[in-house]
N, C-alpha and C positions, 0 to 999 in steps of 0.2 A: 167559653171565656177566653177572653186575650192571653196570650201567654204571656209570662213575666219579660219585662226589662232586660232579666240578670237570673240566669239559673247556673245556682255551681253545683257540681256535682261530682261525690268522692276524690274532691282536692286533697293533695298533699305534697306538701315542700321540704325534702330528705336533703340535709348538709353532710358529705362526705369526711370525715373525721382520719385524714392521713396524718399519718405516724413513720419515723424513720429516715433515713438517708434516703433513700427509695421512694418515700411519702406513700408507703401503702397504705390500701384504706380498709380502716379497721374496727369501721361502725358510723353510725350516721346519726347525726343530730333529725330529730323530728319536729322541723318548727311547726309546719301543718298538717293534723294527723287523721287524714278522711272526713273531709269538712264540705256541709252542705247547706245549700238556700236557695231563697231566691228573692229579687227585690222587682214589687212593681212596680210600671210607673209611675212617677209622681208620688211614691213615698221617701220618706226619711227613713231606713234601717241603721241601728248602734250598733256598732261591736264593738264592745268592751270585755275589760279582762286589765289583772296587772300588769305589768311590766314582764316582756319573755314569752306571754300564754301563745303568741306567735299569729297577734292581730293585722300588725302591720306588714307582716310578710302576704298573713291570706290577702291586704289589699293590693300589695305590690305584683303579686301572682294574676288577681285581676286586669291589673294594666297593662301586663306582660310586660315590668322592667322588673323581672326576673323570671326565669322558665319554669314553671309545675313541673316537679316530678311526675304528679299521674291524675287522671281528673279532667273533666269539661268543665269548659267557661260557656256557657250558651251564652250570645246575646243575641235579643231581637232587632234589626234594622228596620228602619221609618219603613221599608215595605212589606213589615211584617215575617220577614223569611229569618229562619235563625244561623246562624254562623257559632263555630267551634272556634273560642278565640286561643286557646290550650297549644294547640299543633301547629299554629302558622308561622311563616318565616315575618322577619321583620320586613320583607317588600308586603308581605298580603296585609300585612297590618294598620302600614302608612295608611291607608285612606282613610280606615277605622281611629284613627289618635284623635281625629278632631272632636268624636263623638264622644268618647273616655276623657276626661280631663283630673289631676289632680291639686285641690287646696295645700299647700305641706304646714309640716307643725313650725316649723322657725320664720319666722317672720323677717329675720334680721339676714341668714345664711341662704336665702329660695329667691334672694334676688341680686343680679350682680351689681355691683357695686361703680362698675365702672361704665353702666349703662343708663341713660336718664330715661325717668316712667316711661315716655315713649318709644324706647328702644323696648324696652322689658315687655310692656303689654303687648309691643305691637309684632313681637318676633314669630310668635305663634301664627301672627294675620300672611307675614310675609313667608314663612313655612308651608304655607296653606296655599299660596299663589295668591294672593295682595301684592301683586309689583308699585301700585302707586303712591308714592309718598300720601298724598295728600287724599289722598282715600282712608287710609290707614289711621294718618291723623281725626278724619273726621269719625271715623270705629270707636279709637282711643278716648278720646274724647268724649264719646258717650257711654260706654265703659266706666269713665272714671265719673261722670254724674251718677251710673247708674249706682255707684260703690258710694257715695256719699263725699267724692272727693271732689274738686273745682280743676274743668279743664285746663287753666293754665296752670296748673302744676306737673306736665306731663315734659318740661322740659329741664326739669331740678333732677338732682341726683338722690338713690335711697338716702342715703346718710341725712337728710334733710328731713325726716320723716320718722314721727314716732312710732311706736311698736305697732299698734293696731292702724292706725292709717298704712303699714308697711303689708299688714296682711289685708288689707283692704286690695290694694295693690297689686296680690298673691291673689285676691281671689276676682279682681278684675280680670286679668290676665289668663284662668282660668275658664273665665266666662267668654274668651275672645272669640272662639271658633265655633260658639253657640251648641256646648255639647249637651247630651241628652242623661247622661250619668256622670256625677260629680264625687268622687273620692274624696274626704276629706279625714285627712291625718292629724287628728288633734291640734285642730286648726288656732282652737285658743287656750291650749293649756300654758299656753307662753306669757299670756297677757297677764294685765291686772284686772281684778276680777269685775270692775265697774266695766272696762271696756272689753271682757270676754261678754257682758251680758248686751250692749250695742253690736259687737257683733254676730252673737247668735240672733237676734231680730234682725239684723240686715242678710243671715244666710235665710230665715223663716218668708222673710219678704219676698226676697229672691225666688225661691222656692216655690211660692203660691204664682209670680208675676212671671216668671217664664217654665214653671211647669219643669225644675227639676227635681230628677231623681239623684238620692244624696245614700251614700255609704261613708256613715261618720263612722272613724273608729275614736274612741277615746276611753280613759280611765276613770273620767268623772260622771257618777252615777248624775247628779242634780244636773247636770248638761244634757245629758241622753235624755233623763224624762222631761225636761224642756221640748227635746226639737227632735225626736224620732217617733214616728209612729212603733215602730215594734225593736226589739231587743234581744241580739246574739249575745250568748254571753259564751266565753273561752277562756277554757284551763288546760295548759300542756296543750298544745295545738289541737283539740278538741272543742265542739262545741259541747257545753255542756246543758245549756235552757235557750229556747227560741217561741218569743212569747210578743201578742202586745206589750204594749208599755206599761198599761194600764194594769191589766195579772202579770204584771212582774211587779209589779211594784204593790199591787195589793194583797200575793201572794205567790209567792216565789215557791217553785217545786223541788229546785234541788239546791241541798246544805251552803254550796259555794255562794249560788246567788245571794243565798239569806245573810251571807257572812260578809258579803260585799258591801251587802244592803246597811248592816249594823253599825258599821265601817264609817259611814258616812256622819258628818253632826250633823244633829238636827238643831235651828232655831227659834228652838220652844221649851221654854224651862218646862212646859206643861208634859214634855215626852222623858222619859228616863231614861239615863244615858245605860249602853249597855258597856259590859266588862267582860264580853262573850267575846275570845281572844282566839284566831286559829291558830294551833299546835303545828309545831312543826317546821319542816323548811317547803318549799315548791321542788317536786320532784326534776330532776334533769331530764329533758324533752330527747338526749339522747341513750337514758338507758331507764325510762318509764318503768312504774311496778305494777303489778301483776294483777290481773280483773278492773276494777276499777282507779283509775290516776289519782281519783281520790282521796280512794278509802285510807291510806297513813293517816291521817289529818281530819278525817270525819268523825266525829261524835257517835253517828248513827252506823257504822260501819259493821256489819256482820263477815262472818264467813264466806257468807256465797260475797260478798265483795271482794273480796281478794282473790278468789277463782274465777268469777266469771263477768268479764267485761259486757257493762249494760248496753243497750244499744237507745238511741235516741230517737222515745218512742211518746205518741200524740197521747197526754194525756188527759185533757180535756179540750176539744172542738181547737185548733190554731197552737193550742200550746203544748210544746216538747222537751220532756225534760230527758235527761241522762242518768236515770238513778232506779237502783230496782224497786227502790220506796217511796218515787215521786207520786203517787198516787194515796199512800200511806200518812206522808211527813206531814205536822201542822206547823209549820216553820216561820218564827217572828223576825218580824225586819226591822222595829226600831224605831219606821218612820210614820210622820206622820200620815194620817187619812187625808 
């Protein structure tokens, strides 16, 4: 078999917690806490989680705009050979950027203001070695058809430009250097919800028409089972369920996922709304409790959870949960079939 795309393996991103005149350091936040995958080509992978589970940092660690504490980034290059993206300096990396590209969450703050579409899409081309104006133009240009937008507007400034034509914008410019893996940072949690759902059809299109690979992170479950083939899900920088989309969503193996799931409304007076509430606060990533991250807050939590941290293990063919009773739990989500 081809090897993945994207293999992570035992990532983790420790924030040094100094204290004092001195700023000694006197513990470490854990945004990512031994975290592993891999994404093939040509699929759509979700990482979701709330706010803090330390999603966004596991994808900025893939981009290297910030350094892993400890962990390989395997990626596959078009000649099939694999590289450690983890260790390298930012010279060995330049040539690799074109290939990595990232979508960002603000549509309004990810483009300068004082640049017209053409400078903006086309900086990347000229980064790349595009020295000629009128090359570049003609890139841009079809970049912004490809986005749904009209070439002559590639001489207006953002501010001219509503939200979602702005991420359109954002993710023209990400497409400029014809990369093979595409980040996307909660690309439309910004929008209004009629124009989140245009543009997850224009990332799906995308997707199918030049054959990319997509690491969405987001919060919203109805978005992920939209537009991903399969589903990380993250609590306290942990993965905790890595599943298709399809058994996550028909049957989720551990508590969090089902509590996410419940989380969500449903629109169907035909479904009953649930009042299954999780207890508790989200533990602090820099001084996590003891066996399972979970168990404060689990319903289902025994003994052996608070002594002995589960490890995340395949519990039927593709799917991995984090729980010593994922194979046990018959866990309701809420939503509809």
């Amino acid at each position: 078999m081809t090897a993945p795309l994207l293999d992570v393996r035992g990532l983790k991103k420790h924030f040094p917690i100094a204290k004092g005149l001195f700023h000694r350091v006197t513990g470490h936040v854990r945004a990512v806490d031994d975290v592993s995958f891999t994404v093939q080509e040509g699929e759509a992978l979700g990482l979701v989680g709330e706010s803090g589970c330390g999603k966004t940092t596991t994808a900025r660690c893939i981009l290297r705009a910030i350094d892993p504490t400890e962990g390989s980034i395997l990626y596959r290059m078009r000649d099939d050979s694999v590289v450690d993206l983890a260790p390298m300096s930012v010279g060995e990396l330049g040539p690799l950027r074109k290939e990595i590209q990232m979508i960002f969450q603000d549509p309004f703050g990810s483009l300068n203001p004082r640049m017209t579409l053409f400078d903006n899409v086309g900086e990347p081309l000229l980064v790349n070695g595009m020295r000629r104006r009128r090359e570049r133009m003609d890139r841009v240009a079809e970049l912004l058809r490809l986005v749904g937008l009209r070439p002559e507007f590639m001489h207006r400034f953002p501010h001219a430009f509503s939200g979602g034509q702005r991420q359109r914008i954002g993710i023209a410019r990400a497409l400029a250097t014809g990369p093979r893996l595409v980040v996307a940072d909660e690309p439309v949690s910004a929008l209004d919800v009629s124009v989140q759902a245009q543009v997850l059809n224009l990332l799906l299109e995308l997707q199918s028409r030049l054959r990319l690979t997509f690491l969405f992170v987001a919060h919203d479950l109805s978005v992920v089972r939209h537009i991903c083939d399969r589903v990380a899900v993250m609590y306290v920088g942990q993965l905790v369920e890595l599943a298709p989309t399809d058994a996550v969503f028909r049957r989720p193996r551990h508590p969090y996922t089902a509590a996410l799931m419940r989380a969500v409304p449903v629109p169907d007076p035909r479904v009953p709304g649930s009042d299954a509430i999780l207890k508790g606060e989200v533990p602090s990533p820099a001084s996590p409790p003891s066996g399972c991250y979970f168990h404060p807050r689990c319903m289902f939590a025994e003994e052996r959870c608070r002594q002995d941290a589960p490890l995340l293990q395949e519990v039927t063919p593709g799917h991995f949960a984090r729980c010593h009773f994922a194979g046990e739990l018959q866990l309701g989500t809420g939503q509809a079939a």
